[in-house]
C-alpha positions as CSV (number, residue, x, y, z in Angstrom):
1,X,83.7,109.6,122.3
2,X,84.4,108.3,118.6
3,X,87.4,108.1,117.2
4,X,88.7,111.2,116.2
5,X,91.2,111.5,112.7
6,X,93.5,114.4,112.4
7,X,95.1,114.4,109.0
8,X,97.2,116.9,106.6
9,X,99.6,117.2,104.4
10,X,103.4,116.6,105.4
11,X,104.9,119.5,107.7
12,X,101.6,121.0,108.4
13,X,102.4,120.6,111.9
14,X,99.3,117.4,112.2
15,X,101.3,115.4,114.9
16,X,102.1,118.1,117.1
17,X,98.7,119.2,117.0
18,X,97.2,115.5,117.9
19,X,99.5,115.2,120.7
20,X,98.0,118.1,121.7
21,X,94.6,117.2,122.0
22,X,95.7,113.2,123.0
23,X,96.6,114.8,126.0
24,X,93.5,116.9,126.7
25,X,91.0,114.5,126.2
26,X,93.4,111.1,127.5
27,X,93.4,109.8,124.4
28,X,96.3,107.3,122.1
29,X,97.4,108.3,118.6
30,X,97.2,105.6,116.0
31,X,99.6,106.4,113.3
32,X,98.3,106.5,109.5
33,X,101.7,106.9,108.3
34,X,102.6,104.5,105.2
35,X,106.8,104.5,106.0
36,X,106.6,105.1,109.8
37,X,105.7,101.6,110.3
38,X,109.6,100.8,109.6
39,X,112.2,100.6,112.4
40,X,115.6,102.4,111.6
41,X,114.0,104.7,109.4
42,X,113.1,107.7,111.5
43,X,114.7,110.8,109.9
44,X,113.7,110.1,106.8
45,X,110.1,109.2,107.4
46,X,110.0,112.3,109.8
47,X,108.8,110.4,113.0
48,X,109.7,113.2,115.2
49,X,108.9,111.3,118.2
50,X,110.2,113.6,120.4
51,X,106.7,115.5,119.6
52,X,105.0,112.6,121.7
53,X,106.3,114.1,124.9
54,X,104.2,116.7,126.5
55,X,104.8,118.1,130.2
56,X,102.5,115.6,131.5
57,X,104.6,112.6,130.4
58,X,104.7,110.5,126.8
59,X,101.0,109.9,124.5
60,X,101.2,106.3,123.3
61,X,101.1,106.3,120.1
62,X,100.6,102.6,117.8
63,X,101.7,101.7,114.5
64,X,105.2,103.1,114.4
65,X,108.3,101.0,114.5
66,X,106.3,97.5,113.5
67,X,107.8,96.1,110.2
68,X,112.1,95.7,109.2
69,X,113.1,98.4,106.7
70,X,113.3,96.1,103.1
71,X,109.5,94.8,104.2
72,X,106.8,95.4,101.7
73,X,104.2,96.5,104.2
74,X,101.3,96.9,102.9
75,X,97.2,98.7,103.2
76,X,96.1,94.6,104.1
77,X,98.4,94.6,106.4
78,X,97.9,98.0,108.0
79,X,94.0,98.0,107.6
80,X,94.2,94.8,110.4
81,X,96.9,95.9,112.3
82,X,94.6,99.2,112.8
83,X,91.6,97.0,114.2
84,X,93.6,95.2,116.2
85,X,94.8,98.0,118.0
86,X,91.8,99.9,117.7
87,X,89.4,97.0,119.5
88,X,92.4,96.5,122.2
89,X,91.6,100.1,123.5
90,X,88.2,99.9,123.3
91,X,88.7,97.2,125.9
92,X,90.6,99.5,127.7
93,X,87.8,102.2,127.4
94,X,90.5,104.6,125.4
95,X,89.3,107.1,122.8
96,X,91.5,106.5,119.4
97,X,92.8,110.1,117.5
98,X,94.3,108.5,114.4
99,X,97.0,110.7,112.6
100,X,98.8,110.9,109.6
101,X,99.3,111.9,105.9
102,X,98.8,108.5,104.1
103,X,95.2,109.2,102.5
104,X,95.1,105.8,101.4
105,X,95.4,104.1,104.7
106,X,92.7,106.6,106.9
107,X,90.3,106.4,104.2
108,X,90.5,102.6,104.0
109,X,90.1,102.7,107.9
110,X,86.8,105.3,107.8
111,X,85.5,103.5,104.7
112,X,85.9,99.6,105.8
113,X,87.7,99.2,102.3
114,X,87.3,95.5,101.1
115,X,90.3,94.2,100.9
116,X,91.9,91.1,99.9
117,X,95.9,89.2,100.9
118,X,97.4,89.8,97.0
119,X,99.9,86.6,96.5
120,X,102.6,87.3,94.5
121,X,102.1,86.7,90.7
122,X,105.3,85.6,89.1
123,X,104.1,85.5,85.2
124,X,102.7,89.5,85.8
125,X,105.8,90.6,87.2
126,X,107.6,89.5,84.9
127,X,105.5,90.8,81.9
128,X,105.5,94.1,83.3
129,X,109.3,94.0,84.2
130,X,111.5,97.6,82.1
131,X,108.7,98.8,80.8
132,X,108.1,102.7,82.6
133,X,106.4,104.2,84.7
134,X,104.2,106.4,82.6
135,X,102.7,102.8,80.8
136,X,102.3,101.3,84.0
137,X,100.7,104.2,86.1
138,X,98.4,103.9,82.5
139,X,97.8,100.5,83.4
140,X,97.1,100.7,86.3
141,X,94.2,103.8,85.8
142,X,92.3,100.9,83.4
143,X,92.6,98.3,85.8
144,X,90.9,101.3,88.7
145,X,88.0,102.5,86.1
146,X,87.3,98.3,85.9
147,X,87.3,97.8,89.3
148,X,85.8,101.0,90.5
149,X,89.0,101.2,93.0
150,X,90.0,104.6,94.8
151,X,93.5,102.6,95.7
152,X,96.7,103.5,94.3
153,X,97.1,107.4,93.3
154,X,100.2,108.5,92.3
155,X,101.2,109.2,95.5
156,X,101.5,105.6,96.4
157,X,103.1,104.8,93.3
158,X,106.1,106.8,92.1
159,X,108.4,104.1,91.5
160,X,108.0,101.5,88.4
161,X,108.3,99.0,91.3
162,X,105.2,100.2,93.7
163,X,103.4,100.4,90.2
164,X,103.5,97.0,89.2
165,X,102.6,96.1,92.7
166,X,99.3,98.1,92.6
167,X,98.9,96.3,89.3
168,X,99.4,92.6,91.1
169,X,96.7,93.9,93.8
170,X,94.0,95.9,91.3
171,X,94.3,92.4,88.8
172,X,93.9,90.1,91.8
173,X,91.0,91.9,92.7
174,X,89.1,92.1,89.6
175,X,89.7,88.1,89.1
176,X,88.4,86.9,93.0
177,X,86.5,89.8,94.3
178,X,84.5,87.6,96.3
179,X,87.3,86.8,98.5
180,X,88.0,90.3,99.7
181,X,87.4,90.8,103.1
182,X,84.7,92.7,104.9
183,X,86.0,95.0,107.5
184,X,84.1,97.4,109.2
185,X,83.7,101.2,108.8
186,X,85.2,103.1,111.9
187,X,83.0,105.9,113.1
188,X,85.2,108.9,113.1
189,X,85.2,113.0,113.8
190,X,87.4,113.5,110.6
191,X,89.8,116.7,111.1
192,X,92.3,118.7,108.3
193,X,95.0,120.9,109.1
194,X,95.0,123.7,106.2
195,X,98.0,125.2,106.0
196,X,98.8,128.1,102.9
197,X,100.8,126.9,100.3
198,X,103.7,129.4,100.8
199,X,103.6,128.6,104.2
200,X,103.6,124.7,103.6
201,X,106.6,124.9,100.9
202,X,108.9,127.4,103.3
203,X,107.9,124.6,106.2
204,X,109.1,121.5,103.9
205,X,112.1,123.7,103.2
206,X,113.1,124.2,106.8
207,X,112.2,120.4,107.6
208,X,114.4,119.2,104.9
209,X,117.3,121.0,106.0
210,X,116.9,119.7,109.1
211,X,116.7,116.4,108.4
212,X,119.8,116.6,106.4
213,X,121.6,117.8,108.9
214,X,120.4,115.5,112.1
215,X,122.4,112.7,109.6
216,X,119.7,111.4,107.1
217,X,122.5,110.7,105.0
218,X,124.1,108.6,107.5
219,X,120.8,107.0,108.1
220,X,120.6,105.4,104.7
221,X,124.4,104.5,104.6
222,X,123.6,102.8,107.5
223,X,120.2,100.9,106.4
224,X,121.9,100.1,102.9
225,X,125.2,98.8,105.2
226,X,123.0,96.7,107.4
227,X,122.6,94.2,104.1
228,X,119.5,96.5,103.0
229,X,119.1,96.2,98.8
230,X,119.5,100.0,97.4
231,X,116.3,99.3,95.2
232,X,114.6,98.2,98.2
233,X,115.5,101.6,100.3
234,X,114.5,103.7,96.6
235,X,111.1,101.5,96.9
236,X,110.1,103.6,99.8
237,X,110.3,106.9,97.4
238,X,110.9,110.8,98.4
239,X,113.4,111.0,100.7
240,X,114.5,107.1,100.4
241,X,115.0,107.5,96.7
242,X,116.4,110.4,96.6
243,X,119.5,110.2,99.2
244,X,119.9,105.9,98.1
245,X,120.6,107.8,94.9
246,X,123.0,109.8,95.8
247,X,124.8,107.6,98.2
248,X,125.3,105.0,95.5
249,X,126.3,107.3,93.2
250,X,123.9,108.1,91.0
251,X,122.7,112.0,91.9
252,X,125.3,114.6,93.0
253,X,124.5,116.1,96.4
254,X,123.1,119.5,95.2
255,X,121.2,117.7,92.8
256,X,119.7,115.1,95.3
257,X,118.9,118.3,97.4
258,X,117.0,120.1,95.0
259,X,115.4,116.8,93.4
260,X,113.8,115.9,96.9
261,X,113.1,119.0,97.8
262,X,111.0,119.9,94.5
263,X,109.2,115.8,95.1
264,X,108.1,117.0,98.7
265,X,106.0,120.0,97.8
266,X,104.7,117.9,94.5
267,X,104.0,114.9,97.4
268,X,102.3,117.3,99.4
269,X,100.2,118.7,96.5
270,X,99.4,115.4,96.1
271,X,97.7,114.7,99.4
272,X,95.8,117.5,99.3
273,X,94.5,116.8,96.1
274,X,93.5,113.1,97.8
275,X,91.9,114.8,101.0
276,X,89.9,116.8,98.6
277,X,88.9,113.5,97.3
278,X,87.7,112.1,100.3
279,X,85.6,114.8,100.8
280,X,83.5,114.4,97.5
281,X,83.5,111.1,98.4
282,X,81.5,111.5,101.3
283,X,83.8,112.3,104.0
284,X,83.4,115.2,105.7
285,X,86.3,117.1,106.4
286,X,86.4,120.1,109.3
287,X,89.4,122.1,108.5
288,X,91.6,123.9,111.1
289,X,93.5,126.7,110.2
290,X,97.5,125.8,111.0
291,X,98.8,129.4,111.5
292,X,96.5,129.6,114.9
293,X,98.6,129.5,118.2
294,X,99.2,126.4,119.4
295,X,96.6,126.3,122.5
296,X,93.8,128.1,120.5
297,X,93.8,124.9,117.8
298,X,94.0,122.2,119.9
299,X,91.0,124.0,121.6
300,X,89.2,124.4,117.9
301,X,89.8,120.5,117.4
302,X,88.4,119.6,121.1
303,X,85.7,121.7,120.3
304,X,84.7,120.1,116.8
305,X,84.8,116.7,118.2
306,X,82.7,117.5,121.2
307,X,79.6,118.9,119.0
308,X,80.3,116.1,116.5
309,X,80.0,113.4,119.1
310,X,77.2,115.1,120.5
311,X,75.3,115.4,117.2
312,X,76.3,111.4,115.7
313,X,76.6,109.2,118.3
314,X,78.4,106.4,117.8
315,X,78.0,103.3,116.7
316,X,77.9,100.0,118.8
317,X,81.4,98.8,119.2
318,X,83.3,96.2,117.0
């Protein structure tokens, strides 16, 4: 079978639901999770990886747990750590479901994005260092309509920092964009979980209690105690931000509370608005509704990636 993608916006339940189905069909989950590639940064990022054990033993899942919290990981990086493990099972004959929120990294994978390793570039940092992040982000958006790049919404940039990187990456590849490389589409059964939007905000509302209380404060003391930079942690955005912010000083706790809280259902709106995207952009999207039982969806997604793999077969392998 192709490769099937199961994505969503955060807490619509999109992990537990591909865990599901990995262990139907005997298939691996390959994360598409932008912070979940850090170690030591689990709460926060919402890992969850007790969801990966099912009563039939542990789904592998790739791509979590691969870079050291303070790392700059990047979509370069990610799109060829991706086809690394996607061609290792291949070799092993195992069917792919990759999973995750992070628009910008599936889409890249389904659309073979050309991309190119950005060096660093000293003299633009430092032009663009204090000025904000409304002139950047407008920046940025000229450098995109001159490039023709879908990289870089604001979802990927909500710090002045992840700005000017985008900047760095969008100006490097409008000066050599011969020397982006060519990396090939993935054929894939592309699947959304829709989940209401009252539904969705009372969901991120649970989750981020719970986080707070399974120690994600503790978490971040400990990451900025291991040596970790606080503008490195903030970097990261959402809940990174937010709690560095308070731990440091700068936020009170009800305010950090009610900050993050009000930036994860704007995040959320946000990759939704990027799904849609992807969608007028020629990916087709089969949406599952997330209020069905638990059983009965997996069975819905088993079923739309049977019929799709019967109707498209895939292509030769790569």
């Amino acid at each position: 079978m192709k490769m099937l993608t199961i994505l969503g916006p955060t807490a619509s339940g999109k992990t537990s639901l591909a865990v599901a189905v990995a262990a139907r069909a005997g298939a691996e989950i390959v994360s598409a999770d932008s912070r979940q590639v850090y170690r030591r940064m689990d709460i926060g990022t919402g890992k969850d990886l007790g969801d990966y054990q099912t009563g039939g033993g542990r789904v592998p899942c790739h791509l979590i747990d691969i870079a050291e919290p303070g790392a700059k990981y990047n979509l370069f990086q990610y799109q060829h750590d991706f086809l690394k493990v996607y061609r290792e099972l291949q070799a092993r004959g195992v069917t792919p479901i990759l999973c995750g929120g992070t628009g910008l990294y599936i889409e890249a994978v389904l659309r073979g994005y050309r991309l190119a390793a950005v060096p660093e570039n000293k003299p633009l940092r430092a032009a663009l260092a204090g000025k904000p992040l409304g002139e950047l982000t407008a920046m940025l958006a000229r450098l995109k309509a001159a490039n023709g790049s879908v990289m870089h919404n604001t979802t990927d940039v909500d710090t002045a920092q992840r700005a000017i990187r985008a900047i760095e990456i969008e100006t490097f590849n409008g000066e050599h964009p011969a020397e982006a490389a060519a990396l090939p589409p993935i054929p894939s059964v592309v699947v959304g979980v829709s989940i209401g939007r009252d539904e969705r905000r009372r969901n991120i509302s649970q989750r981020l209690r719970q986080r707070l209380d399974s120690g994600m404060v503790d978490e971040v003391g400990a990451l900025l105690g291991s040596g970790i930079a606080a503008e490195d942690l903030m970097y990261y955005g959402l809940e990174y931000r937010y709690v560095t912010e308070y731990v440091i000083g700068r936020r009170s706790y009800g305010d950090m509370v009610a900050s993050l809280e009000t930036a994860i259902h704007q995040f959320a709106k946000r990759q939704m608005t990027w799904f849609r995207g992807m969608e007028r952009r020629g990916i087709p999207i089969h949406w599952v509704d997330a209020s069905l039982p638990a059983e009965e969806k997996a069975g819905e997604v088993m079923r739309i990636w049977e019929e799709s793999d019967r109707a498209q077969p895939p292509r030769a392998s790569i």
